[in-house]
C-alpha positions in Angstrom: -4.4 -61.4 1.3 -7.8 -60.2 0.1 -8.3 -56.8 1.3 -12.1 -57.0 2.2 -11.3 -59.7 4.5 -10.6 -56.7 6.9 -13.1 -54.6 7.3 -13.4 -51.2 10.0 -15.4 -51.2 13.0 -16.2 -49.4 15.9 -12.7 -50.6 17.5 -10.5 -49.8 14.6 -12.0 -46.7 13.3 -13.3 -43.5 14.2 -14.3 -40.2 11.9 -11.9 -37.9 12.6 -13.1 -34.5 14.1 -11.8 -31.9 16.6 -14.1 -32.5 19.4 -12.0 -34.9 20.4 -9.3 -32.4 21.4 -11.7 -30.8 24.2 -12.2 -34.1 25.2 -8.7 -34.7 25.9 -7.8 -31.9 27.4 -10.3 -32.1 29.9 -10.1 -35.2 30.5 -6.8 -35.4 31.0 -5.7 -31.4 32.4 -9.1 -30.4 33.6 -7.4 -27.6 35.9 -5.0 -26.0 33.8 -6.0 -22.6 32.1 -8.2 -22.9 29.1 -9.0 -18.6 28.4 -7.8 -15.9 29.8 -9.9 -13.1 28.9 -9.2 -9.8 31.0 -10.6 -10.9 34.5 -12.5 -14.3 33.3 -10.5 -16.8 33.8 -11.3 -20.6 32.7 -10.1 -23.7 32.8 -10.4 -26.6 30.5 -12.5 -28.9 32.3 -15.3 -25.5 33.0 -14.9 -24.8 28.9 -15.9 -28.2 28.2 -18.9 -27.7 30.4 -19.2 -24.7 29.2 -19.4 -26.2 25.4 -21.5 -28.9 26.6 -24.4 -26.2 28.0 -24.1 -24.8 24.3 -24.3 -27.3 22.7 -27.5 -29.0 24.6 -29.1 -25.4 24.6 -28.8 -25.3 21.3 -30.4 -29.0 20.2 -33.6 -28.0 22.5 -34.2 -24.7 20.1 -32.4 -26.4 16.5 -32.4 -29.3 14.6 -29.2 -30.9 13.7 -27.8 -29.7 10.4 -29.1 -26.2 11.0 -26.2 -23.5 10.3 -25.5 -21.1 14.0 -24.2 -18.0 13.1 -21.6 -15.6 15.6 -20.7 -11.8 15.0 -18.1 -11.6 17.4 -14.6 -10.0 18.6 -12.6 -12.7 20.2 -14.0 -14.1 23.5 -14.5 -17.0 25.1 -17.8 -17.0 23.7 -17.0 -17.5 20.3 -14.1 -20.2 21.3 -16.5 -21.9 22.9 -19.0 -21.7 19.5 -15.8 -23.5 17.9 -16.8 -26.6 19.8 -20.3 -26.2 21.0 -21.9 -26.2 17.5 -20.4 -29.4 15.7 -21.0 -30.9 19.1 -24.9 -30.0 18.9 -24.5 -31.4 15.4 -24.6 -27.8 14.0 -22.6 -25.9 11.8 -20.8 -22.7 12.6 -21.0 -19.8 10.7 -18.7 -17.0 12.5 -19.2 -14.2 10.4 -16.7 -11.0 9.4 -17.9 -7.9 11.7 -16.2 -5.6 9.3 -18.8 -6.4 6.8 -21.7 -3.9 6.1 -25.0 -4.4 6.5 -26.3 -5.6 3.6 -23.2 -8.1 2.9 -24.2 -10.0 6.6 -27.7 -10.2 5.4 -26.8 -12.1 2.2 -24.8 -14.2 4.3 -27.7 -14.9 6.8 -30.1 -15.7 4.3 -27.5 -17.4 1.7 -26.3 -19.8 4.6 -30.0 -20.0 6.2 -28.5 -18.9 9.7 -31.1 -20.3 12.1 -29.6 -18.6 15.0 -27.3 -15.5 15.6 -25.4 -15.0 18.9 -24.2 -11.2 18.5 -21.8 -8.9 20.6 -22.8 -6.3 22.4 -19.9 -4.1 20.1 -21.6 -5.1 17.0 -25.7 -5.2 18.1 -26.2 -2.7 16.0 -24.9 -4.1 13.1 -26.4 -7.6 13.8 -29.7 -6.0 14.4 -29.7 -4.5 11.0 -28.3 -7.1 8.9 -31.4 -9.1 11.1 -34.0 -6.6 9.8 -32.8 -7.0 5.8 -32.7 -10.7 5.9 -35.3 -13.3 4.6 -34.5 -15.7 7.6 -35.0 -13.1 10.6 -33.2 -15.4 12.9 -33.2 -15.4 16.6 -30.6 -13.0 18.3 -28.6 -14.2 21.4 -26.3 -11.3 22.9 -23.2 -11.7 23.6 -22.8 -9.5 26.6 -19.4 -7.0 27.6 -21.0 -4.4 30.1 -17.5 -3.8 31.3 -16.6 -2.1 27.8 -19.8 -1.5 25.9 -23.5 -0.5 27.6 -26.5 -2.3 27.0 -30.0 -1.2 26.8 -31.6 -2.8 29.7 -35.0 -3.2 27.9 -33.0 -5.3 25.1 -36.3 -7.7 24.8 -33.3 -10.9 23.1 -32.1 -13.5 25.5 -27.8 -13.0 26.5 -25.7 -15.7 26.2 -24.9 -16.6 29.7 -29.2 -17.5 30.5 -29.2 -18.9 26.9 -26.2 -21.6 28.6 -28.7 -21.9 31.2 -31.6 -23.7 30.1 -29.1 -27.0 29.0 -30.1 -30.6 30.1 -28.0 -32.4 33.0 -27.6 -35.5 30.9 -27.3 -34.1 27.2 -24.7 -36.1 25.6 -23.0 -34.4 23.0 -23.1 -35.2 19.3 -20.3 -36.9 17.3 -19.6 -36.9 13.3 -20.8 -40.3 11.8 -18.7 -39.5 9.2 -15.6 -37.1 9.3 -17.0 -35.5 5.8 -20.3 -34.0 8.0 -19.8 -30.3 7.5 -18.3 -28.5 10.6 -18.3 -24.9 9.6 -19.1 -22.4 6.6 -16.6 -19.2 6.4 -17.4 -16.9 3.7 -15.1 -15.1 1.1 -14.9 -11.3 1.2 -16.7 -11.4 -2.3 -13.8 -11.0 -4.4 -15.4 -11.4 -7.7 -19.1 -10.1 -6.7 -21.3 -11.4 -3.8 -18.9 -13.6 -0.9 -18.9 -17.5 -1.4 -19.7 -19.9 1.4 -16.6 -21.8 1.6 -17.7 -25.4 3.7 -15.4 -27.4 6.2 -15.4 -30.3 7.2 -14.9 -32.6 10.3 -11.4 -33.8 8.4 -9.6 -31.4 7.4 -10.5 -29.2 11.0 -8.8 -32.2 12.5 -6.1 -32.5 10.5 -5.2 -28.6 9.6 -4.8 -28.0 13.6 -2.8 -31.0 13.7 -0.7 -29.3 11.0 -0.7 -26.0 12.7 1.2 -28.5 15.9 3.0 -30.2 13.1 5.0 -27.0 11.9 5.0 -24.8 14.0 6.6 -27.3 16.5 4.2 -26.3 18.8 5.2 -27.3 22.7 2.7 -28.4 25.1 0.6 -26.1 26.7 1.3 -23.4 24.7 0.1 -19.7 25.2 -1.6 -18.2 22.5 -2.2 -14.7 22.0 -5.3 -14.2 19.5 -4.4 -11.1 17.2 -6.0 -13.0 14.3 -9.7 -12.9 13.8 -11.4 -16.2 14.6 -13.9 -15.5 11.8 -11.2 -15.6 9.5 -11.0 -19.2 8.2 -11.7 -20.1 11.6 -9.1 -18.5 13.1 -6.9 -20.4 10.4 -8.2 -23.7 12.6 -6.3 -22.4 15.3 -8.9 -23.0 18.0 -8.9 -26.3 17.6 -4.9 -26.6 17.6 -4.7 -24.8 21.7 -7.5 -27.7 22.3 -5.1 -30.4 21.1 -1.9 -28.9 22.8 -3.9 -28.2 26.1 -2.7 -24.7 26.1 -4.1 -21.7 27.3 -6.2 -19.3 24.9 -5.5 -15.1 25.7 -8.6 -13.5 24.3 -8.1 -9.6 22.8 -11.0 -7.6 21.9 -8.6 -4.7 20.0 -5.1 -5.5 18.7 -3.2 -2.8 18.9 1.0 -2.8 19.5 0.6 -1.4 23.2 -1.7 -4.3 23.9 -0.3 -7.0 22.0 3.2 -5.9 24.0 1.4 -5.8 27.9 -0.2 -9.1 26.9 2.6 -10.5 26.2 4.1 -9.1 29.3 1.7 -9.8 31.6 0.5 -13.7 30.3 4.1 -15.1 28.9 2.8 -15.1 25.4 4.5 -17.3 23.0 2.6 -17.9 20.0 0.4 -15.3 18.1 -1.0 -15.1 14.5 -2.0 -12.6 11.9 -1.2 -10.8 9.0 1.5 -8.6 8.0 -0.5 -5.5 9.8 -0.1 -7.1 13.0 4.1 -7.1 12.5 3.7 -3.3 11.6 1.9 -2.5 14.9 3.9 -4.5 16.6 7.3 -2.7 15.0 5.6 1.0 14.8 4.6 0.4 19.0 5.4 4.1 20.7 8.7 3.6 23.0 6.8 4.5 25.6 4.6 0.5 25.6 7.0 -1.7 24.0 8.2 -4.2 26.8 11.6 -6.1 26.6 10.7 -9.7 25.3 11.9 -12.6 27.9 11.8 -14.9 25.6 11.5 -15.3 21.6 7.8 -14.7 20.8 6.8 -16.9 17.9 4.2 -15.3 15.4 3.1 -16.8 12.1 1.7 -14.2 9.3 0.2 -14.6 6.0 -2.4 -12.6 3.8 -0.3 -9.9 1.7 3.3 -11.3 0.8 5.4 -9.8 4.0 8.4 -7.5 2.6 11.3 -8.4 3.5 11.9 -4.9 5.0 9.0 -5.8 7.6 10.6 -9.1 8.0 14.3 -7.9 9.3 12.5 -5.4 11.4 10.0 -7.5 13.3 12.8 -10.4 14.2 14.8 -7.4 15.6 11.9 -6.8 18.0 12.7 -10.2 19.4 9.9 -12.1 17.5 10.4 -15.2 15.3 8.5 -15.0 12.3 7.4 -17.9 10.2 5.6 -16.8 7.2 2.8 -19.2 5.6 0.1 -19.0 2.6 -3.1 -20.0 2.0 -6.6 -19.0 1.1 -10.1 -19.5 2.7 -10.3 -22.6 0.4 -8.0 -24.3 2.2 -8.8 -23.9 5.9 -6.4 -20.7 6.2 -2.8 -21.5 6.2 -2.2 -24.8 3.7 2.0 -23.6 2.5 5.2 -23.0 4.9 8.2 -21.4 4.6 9.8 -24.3 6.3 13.3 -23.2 7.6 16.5 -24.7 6.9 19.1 -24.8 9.4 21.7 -23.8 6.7 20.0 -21.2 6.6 20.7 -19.4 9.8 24.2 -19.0 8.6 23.5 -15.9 6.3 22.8 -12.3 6.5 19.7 -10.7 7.9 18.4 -9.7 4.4 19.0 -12.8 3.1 17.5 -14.8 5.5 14.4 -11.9 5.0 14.5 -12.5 1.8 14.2 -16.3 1.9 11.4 -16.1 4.7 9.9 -13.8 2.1 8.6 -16.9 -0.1 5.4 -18.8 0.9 7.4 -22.3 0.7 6.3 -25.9 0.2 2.8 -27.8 1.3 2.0 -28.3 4.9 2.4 -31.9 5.7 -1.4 -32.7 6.0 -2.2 -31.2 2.7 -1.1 -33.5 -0.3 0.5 -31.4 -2.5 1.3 -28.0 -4.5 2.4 -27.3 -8.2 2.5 -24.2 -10.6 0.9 -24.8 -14.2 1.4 -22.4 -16.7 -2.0 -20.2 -16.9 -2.3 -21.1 -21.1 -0.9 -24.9 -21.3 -1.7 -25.9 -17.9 1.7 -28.2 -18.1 4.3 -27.3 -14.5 6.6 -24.3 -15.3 10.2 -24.5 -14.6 11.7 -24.5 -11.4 14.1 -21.7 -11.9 12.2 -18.8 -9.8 11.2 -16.9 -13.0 8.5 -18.9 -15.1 5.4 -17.1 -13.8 1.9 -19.4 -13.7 -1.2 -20.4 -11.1 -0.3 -22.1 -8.0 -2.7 -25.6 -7.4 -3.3 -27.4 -4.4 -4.9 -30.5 -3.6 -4.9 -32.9 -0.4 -7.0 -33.5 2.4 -7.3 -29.4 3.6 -9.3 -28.5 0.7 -12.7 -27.2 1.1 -15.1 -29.1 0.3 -17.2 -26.7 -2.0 -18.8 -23.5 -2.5 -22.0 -23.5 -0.9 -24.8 -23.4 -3.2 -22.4 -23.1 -6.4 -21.7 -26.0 -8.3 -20.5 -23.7 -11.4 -18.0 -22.2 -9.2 -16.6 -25.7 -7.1 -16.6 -26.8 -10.4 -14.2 -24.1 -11.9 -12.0 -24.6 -9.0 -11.6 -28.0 -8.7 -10.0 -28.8 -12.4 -8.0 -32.4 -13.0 -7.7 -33.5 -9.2 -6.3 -29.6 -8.1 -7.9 -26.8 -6.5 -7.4 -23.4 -8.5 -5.9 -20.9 -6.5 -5.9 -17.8 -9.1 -3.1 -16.8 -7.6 0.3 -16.6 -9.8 3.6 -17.6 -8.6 7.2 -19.3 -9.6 8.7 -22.2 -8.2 12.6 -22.1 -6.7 14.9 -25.3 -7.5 14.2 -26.4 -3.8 10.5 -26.3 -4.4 9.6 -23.6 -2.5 6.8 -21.3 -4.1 6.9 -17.4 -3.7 3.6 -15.5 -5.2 3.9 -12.5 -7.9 0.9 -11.8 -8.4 -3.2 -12.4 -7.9 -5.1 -13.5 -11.3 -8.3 -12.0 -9.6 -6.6 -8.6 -8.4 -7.7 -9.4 -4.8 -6.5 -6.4 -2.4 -5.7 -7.9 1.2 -5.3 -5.1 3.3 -5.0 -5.8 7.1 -5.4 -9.8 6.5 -8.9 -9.1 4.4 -9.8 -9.3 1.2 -11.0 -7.1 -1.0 -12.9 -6.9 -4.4 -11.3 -4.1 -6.6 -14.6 -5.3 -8.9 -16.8 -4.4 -6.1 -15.1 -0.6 -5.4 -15.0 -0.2 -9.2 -19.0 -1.1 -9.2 -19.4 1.4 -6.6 -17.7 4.5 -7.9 -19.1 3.6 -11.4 -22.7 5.0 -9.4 -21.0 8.7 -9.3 -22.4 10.8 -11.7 -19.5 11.8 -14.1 -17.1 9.0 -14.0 -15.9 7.6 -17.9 -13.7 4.5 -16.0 -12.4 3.5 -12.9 -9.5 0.4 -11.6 -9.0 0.1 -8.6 -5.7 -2.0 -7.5 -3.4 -2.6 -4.4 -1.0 0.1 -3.2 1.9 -1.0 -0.7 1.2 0.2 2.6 3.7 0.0 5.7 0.7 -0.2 8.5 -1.8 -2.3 6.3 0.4 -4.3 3.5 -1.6 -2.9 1.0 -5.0 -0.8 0.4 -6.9 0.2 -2.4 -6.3 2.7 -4.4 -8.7 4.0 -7.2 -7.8 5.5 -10.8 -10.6 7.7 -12.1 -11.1 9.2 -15.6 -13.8 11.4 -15.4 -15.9 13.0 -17.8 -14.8 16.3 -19.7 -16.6 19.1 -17.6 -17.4 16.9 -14.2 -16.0 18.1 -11.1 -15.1 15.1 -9.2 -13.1 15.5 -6.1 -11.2 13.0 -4.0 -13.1 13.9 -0.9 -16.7 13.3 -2.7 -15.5 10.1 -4.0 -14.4 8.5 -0.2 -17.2 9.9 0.8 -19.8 8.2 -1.6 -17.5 5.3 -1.0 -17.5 5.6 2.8 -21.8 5.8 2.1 -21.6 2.0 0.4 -18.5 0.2 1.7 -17.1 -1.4 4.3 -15.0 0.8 6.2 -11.4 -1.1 5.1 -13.1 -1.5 1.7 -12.8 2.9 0.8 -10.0 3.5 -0.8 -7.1 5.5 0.9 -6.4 7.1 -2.3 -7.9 8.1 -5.3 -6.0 9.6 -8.7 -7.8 11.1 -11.8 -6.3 10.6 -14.8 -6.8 8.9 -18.6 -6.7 4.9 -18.0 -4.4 3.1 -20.2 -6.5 0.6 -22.5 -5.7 -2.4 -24.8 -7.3 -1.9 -28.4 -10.1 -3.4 -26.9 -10.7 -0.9 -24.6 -9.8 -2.8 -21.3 -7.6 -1.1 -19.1 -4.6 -2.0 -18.6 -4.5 -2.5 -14.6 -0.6 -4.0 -15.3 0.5 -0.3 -16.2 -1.0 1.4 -13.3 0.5 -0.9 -10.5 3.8 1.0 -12.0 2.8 3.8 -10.7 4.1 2.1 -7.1 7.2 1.0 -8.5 
């Protein structure tokens, strides 16, 4: 049979996008809870009105294509944004609120953010970042008057009259190709200023299908959100409750009291986040942790979880699945994918197996580990050490603006992870090492390059590394090696201070040591002999 005989058409083919999953679940369980945020309470047919409003506000101020930009804690608001923008034919931009200044005006301008919707929590910061950028977009506030006050002569627009001013018969936009850009989430700027890392329509679909997939994810699921929804899009997760019809319990401030009465109060069942979230949740005073009903499933990633962490957490009634991934690759793209045989050995043991990131979700294509020199796979004997690769149909599509750097990372058909691993006989992967000396501390990344850069500004300081010291709350934090100049008086408190001045908050290092730096004969230091140090 000749194979352009057949061709697709409107009946056989659709581009795949999440919108769909909104569709379905109002269509189909319009009255069952969509968010639950502290007294608000929605249900999935008045979200998806809700979206719609958004979405038809937004095409009377914006043309399609234009990027839409949030600084937001997690509220309904910004679940909303998840469908309301690709469904105006926008692009979503939800940006870190972490970030200083400075950093969110580089993202405004870099990403040509048309519009910003802002919580009250953060106005400050939003209108700042507003006033250094080239763009000067629009502000929309978010409003919380329950928890934060709001000048009443404010002159911006809130969200709620923006929803307003929508047209009775908008009809929503559609993808005319799944490879339309859905959002843009930018990297912490691990080697210098943050990259726009852009989604698409496909691998949004399919990554919250994978989320389903392996987490065997019920029906109707709850879903705490301890993870950030700026972060890789709340690792797609947004779109996943959407497709299971399940029922979205916001939290403005994750804490191990709240995290516990949420629980509690709403059946949780699910919940994301990185390691830092286990160590609240294990390092809860007696006095707020609540006796589980039920197994609470929670998936973590960012900094390898230790084992330690591991055996504790599962003792707190929790069942931990541990996954890998990188903004690149819509958030979580490897699973530690148990084996029933498994269940049949120690606690450590089973910690130490749930340790390793594992093997390639099912919607993403493939992984391998190349040696770093000859590029050719290393062993699979857990001890040859080289870069971990992915490919498949989760894969970013680019850096925005960057062809040098989408270049460098896309190499022979693979994505270039720079991070350094070995592979197990049974295929499983388990990470050593970062080639770029990223610090994830609480689930973000940080430059070490962009702390060094910053403490190089204090008068008197010769050399400075910065690298990642284990920490049981945070998973790791940074930790800065001086060598100052003979005669300078450097202290630790003047250097978090200056630091504290320049940074990011989670970016100023929690420690700070002067001593001679250990060099090659080249003079580059030797960042492999300080990370002994934490031996």
């Amino acid at each position: 049979m000749q194979q352009n005989e057949l061709k697709k058409n409107h009946a056989n083919y659709s581009p795949l996008t999440p919108i769909v999953f909104i569709e379905k679940a109002a269509k189909i369980f319009p009255d069952r809870y969509s968010i639950i945020h502290e007294n608000k309470y929605f249900t999935w047919e008045q979200t998806f009105m809700r979206c719609k409003q958004l979405a038809s506000s937004l095409s009377q101020k914006l043309a399609k294509g234009n990027v839409v930009g949030f600084i937001a804690s997690n509220t309904p608001e910004l679940y909303e944004a998840h469908f309301a923008v690709p469904m105006a034919g926008m692009i979503l931009n939800a940006i870190n609120y972490r970030l200083d200044s400075k950093t969110i005006a580089y993202i405004i301008d870099h990403s040509n953010i048309k519009m910003l919707f802002v919580d009250t929590e953060f106005l400050q910061l939003g209108k700042e970042a507003v006033s250094l950028s080239k763009e000067k977009p629009a502000i929309i506030i978010i409003k919380d008057e329950q928890t934060f006050a709001l000048e009443t002569s404010y002159p911006h627009m809130d969200y709620e009259e923006f929803l307003g001013s929508y047209e009775v018969d908008f009809n929503h936009y559609k993808p005319l190709d799944e490879w339309e850009s859905i959002s843009i989430n930018y990297t912490s700027g691990t080697t210098g200023s943050p990259k726009g890392v852009v989604y698409h329509h496909r691998g949004a679909y399919l990554n919250a299908m994978g989320n389903s997939l392996e987490w065997d994810m019920k029906m109707h699921p709850t879903y705490l959100w301890t993870l950030p929804m700026f972060h890789c899009n709340g690792w797609c997760f947004p779109w996943t409750i959407a497709m299971r019809a399940g029922t979205n319990i916001c939290l403005r401030k994750v804490t191990g009291q709240n995290i516990y009465e949420k629980i509690y109060s709403h059946g949780v069942e699910y919940l994301c986040g990185a390691p830092t979230v286990l160590s609240f949740i294990i390092n809860t005073d007696t006095n707020h942790v609540k006796k589980l009903l039920n197994k609470v499933k929670l998936m973590t990633a960012a900094a390898p979880p230790p084992a330690k962490i591991l055996e504790q957490i599962e003792k707190c009634g929790f069942d931990v699945t541990h996954v890998y991934g990188l903004t690149e690759v819509y958030g979580p793209a490897v699973i530690c994918k148990w084996k029933d045989e498994w269940n049949n050995f120690s606690a450590t043991e089973k910690s130490n197996l749930k340790s390793r990131q594992g093997v390639s979700y099912l919607v993403q294509e493939d992984l391998k580990v190349v040696n770093s020199e000859t590029r050719k796979e290393v062993k699979n004997n857990g001890n040859e050490l080289g870069e971990v690769l992915l490919r498949g149909n989760i894969t970013m599509k680019g850096y925005l603006k960057d062809e040098e750097a989408t270049r460098k990372a896309f190499q022979n058909g693979w994505f270039k992870t720079g991070d350094l691993g070995v592979i197990y006989k049974d295929g499983y992967i388990q990470l050593k090492d970062r080639a770029k000396d990223i610090i994830i501390s609480g689930g973000e990344n940080i430059s070490s390059i962009e702390i060094e850069n910053c403490i190089f500004k204090i008068e008197g300081v010769v050399a400075c590394a910065v690298i990642a010291k284990p920490d049981e709350k945070w998973g790791e934090t940074p930790c800065a090696f001086i060598e100052a100049k003979e005669g300078a008086s450097i202290t630790k408190e003047e250097v978090i201070k200056f630091c504290k001045e320049n940074l990011a908050n989670f970016k100023v290092p929690k420690e700070v040591i002067f001593r001679e730096l250990p060099k090659t004969s080249t003079g580059k230091i030797q960042k492999v002999e300080l990370r002994k140090f934490f031996l």
